[in-house]
C-alpha positions, -999 to 999 in steps of 0.1 A, spaced: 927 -669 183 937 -642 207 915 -625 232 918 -594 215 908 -610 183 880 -621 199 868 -588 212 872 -575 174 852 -604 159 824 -595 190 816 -557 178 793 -553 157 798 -545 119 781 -511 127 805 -504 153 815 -460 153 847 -468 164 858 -432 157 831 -417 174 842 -435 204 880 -424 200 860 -387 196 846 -393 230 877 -408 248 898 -376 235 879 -355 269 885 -375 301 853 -360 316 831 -363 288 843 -403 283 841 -408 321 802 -391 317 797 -417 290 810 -447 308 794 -444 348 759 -454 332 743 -456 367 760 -420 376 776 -431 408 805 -419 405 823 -450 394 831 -472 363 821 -508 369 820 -540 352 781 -534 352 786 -500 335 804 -514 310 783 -541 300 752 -516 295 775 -498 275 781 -527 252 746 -538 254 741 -503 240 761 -506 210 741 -537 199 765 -567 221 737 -586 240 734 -610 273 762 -630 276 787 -617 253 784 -585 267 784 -595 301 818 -619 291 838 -583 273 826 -562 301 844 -586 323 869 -589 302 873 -551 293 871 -544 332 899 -568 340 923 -557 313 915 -516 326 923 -523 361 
């Protein structure tokens, strides 16, 4: 199974993808959404609150977060 396959079979089945696509189509407002802690960064720790947020708990949303972060940078 591929990694991206993976992060598909993690989200939840209540998962508003296009609300998140809605969000991501204004750099600020998806950057706004994404520095949880408002320091004026996005961090792994960002987001895995994020995920936590959309219903992916503990470890698997520490694991994407890392995983997200890696694949961003």
């Amino acid at each position: 199974m591929s990694s991206e396959q993976e992060v598909a079979n993690a989200l939840p089945s209540n998962f508003d993808i296009n609300g998140l696509s809605k969000a991501f189509g204004n750099p600020t407002e998806a950057f706004r959404i994404l520095d949880k802690n408002d320091d004026g960064r996005v961090t792994k720790e960002d987001l895995q609150i994020l995920l936590e947020q959309f219903g992916i708990k503990g470890f698997a949303a520490k694991t994407l977060a890392k995983y997200i972060f890696k694949k961003l940078t």
